[in-house]
C-alpha positions in Angstrom: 115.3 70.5 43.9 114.5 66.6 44.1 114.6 64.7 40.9 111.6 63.9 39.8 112.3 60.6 38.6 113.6 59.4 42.2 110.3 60.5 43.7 108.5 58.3 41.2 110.7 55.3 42.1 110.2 56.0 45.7 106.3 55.8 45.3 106.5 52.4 43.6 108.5 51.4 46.2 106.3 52.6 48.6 102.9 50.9 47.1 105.0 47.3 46.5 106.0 47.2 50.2 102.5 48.0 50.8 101.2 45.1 48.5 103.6 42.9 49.9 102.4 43.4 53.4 99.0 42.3 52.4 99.7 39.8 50.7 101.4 38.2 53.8 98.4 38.6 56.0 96.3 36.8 53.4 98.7 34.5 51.8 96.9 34.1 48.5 98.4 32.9 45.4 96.8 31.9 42.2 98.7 29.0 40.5 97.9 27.5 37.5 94.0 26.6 37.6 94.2 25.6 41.2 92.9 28.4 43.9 95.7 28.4 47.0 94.2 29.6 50.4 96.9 29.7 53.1 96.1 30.4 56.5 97.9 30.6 59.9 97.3 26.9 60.9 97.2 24.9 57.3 96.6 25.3 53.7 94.3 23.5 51.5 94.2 22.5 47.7 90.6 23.0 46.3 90.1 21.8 42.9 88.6 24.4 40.4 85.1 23.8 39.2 85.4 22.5 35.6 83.3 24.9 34.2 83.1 27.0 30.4 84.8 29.8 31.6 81.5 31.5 29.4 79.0 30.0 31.4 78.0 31.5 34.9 77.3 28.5 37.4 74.0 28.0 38.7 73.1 27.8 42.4 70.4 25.8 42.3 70.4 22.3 40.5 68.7 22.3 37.0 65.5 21.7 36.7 63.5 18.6 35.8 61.9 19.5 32.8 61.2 15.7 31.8 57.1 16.1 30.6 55.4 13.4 32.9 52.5 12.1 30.2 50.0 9.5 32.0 48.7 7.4 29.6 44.8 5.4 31.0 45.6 2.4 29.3 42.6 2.1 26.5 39.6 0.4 28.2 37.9 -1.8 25.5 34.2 -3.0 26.0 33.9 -6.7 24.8 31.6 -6.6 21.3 28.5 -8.4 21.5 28.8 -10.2 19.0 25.8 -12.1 19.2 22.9 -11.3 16.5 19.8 -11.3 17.9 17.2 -12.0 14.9 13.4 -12.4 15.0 12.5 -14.7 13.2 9.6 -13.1 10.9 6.2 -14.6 11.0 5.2 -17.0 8.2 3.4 -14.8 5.6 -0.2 -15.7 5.8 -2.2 -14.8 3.0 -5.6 -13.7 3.6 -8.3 -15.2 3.0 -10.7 -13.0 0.9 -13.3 -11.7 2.4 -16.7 -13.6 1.6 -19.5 -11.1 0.9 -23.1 -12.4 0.3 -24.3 -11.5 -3.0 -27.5 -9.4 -2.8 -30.9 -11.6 -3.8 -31.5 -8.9 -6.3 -28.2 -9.0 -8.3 -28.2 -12.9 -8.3 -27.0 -13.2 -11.7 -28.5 -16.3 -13.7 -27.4 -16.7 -17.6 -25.5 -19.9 -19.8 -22.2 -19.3 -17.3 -24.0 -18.6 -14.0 -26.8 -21.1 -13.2 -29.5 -21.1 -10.5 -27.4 -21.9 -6.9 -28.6 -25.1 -6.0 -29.6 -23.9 -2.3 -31.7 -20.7 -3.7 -34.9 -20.2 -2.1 -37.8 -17.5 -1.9 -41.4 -17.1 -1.3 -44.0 -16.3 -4.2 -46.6 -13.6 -4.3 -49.5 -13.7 -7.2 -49.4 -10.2 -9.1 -52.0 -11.3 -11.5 -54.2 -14.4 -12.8 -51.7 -17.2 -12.5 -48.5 -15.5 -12.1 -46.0 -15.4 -9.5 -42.6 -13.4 -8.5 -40.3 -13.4 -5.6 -42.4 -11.5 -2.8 -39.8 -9.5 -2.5 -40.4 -7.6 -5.5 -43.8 -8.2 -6.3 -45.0 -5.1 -5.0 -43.0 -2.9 -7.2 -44.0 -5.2 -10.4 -47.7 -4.5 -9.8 -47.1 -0.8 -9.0 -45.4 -0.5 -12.2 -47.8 -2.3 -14.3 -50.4 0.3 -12.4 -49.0 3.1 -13.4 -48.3 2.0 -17.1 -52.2 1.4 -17.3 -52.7 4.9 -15.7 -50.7 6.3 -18.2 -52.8 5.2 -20.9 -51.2 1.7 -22.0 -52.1 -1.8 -22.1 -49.7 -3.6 -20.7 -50.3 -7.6 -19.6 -47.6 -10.2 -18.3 -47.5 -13.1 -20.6 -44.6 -15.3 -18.5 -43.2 -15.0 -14.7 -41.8 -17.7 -12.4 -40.5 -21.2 -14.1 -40.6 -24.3 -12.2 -37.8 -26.5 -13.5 -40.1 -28.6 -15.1 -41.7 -25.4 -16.9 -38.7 -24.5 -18.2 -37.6 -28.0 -19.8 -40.9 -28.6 -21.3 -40.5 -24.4 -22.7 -36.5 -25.4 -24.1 -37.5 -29.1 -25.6 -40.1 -27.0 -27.5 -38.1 -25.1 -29.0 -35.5 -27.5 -29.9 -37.7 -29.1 -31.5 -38.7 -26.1 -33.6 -35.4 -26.2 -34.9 -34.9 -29.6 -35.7 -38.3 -29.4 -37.4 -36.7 -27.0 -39.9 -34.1 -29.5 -40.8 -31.3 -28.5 -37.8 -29.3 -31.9 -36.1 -30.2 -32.1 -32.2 -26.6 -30.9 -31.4 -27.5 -27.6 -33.7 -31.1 -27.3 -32.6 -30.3 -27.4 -28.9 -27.5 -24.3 -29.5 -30.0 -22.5 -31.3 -32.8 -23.1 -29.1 -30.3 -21.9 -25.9 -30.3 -18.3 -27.1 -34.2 -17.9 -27.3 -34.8 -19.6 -24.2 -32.1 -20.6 -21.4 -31.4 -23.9 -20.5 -33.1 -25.6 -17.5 -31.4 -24.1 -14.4 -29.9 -20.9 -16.2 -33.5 -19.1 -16.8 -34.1 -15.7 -15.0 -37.8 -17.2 -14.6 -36.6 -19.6 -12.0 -35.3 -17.0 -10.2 -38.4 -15.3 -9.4 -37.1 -11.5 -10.2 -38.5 -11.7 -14.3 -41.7 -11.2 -16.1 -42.1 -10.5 -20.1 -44.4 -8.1 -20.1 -46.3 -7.9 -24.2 -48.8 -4.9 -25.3 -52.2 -6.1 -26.0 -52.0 -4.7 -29.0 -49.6 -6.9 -30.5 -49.0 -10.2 -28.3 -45.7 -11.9 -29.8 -43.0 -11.9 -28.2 -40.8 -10.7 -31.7 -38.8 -7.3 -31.7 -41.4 -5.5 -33.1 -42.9 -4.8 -29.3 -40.1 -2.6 -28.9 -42.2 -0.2 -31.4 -45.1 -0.2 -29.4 -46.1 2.6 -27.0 -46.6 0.0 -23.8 -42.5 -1.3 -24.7 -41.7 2.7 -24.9 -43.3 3.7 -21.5 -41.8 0.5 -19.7 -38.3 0.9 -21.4 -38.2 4.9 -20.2 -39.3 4.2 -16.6 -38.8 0.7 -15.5 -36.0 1.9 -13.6 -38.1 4.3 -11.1 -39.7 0.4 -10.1 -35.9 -1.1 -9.6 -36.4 -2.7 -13.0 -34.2 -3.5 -16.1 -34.3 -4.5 -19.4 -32.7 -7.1 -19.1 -31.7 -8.3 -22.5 -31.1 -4.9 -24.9 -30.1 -4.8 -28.5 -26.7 -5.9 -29.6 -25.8 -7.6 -26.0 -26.1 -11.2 -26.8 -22.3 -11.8 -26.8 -22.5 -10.7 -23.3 -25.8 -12.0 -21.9 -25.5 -15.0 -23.9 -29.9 -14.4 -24.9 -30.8 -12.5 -27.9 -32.8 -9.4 -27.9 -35.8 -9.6 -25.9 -37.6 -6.0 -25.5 -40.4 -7.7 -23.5 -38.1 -9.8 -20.7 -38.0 -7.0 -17.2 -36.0 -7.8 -13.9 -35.8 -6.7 -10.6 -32.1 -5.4 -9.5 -33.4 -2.3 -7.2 -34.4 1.4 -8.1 -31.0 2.6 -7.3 -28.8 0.0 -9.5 -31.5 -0.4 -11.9 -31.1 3.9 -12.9 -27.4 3.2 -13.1 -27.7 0.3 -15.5 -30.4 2.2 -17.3 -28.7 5.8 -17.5 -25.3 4.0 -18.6 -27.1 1.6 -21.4 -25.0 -1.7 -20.0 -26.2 -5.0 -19.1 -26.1 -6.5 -15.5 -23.3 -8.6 -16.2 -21.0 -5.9 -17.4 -21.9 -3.5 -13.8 -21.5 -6.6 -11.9 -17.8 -6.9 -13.6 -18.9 -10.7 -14.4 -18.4 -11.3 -18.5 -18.9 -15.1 -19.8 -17.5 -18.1 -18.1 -16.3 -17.3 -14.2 
């Protein structure tokens, strides 16, 4: 019976001579870091990569991973710098627009006197007395109808030459100064019974004083008399006023005068009327202009 232990040594003996043998044929040794390969013919030292032993080499080179950012340099229009301005257009101010007053709302009174250039024709409505043609229809159509109504009606005073009305105002100054008034204080007086030459309706042509037979003065008391009534409560459907009502002298600059009618138009005569106001207050035209 073999020992066992020499058949164990044999086998290791065996497998060493076997591991020898190829070893020879290859002739590879491993020394120290460096790799030996020994051949037949020569034998050549390679270096060993230098290499963490925990990294595994790559086969291909890394890589580039550098970002390639292209930057358009900024392209900056040039600023116009330059303003342009217009210059604005010199302020004009307008020039108000000139209207021709109407020949029937020509107003005449101490502020606004007769316009130098005026001018009308005359038409007779009765015996000697004469208005603008251009209302003389309307007087005599009223003045018809007041008779048809059962009045007496009678014009007592129409148009004024210049001359008429100076010889009419130096009358009446002198009525005044009669009663012990200076000039200076007779001529005021006298101004608001009967206008100064140049500032009388009557030379206008558009006014008549119309009395009642029944009592010819020309006082307040006409206004009490059925002819004044009838002519005060339709004078307007003719385009007449009264021109001179109670409590208006401030404004008219005449005192009451409930005989003295004048032409303005039917249509602005029943506004003036209906409203009780004078012509100077619808015409917006109040003392001195």
């Amino acid at each position: 019976m073999t020992d066992k232990s020499g058949i164990k040594y044999a086998a290791v003996l065996l497998l060493l001579i076997f591991a020898a043998g190829m070893l020879t044929s290859c002739n590879i040794f491993g020394l120290g870091g460096e790799t030996i390969i020994l051949t037949d013919e020569e034998s050549e030292i390679i270096p060993a990569p230098e290499t963490d032993p925990e990294t595994e080499p790559s086969a291909l080179p890394p890589e580039t991973t550098a970002e390639v950012t292209t930057e358009l340099p900024e392209t900056t229009l040039p600023e116009t710098t330059e303003e342009v301005t217009t210059e604005p257009e010199p302020e004009t101010t307008p020039e108000p627009e000139v209207t021709e007053t109407p020949w029937y709302l020509v107003l005449i009174n101490p502020w606004h006197p007769l316009p130098e250039d005026y001018t009308f024709e005359l038409t007779t409505v009765t015996g000697k007395y004469q208005v603008d043609s251009r209302c003389a229809d309307a007087l005599k159509a009223m003045l018809a109808d007041c008779k048809a109504a059962g009045y007496t009606p009678y014009i007592c005073s129409a148009y004024r030459t210049w001359d008429d009305q100076v010889y009419l105002f130096d009358k009446k100054v002198k009525s005044f100064t009669d009663k012990g008034y200076s000039e200076a204080e007779a001529k005021v007086l006298a101004a608001k019974e009967t206008a100064v030459p140049g500032t009388s309706e009557h030379q206008l042509g558009l006014a008549a004083d119309i009395l009642c037979t029944s009592r010819p003065w020309l006082d307040e008391g006409q206004a009490n008399t059925e002819t004044q009534k009838w002519l005060m409560a339709n004078c307007h459907k003719y385009g007449f006023i009264l021109r001179y009502p109670k409590g208006t002298t401030d404004i008219t600059g005449i005192i009451y005068e409930p005989w003295h009618y004048r032409y303005v138009g039917v249509e602005i005569a029943t506004e003036i009327m209906t409203r009780g106001i004078t012509l100077e207050e619808y015409l917006g035209k109040i003392g001195a202009p």
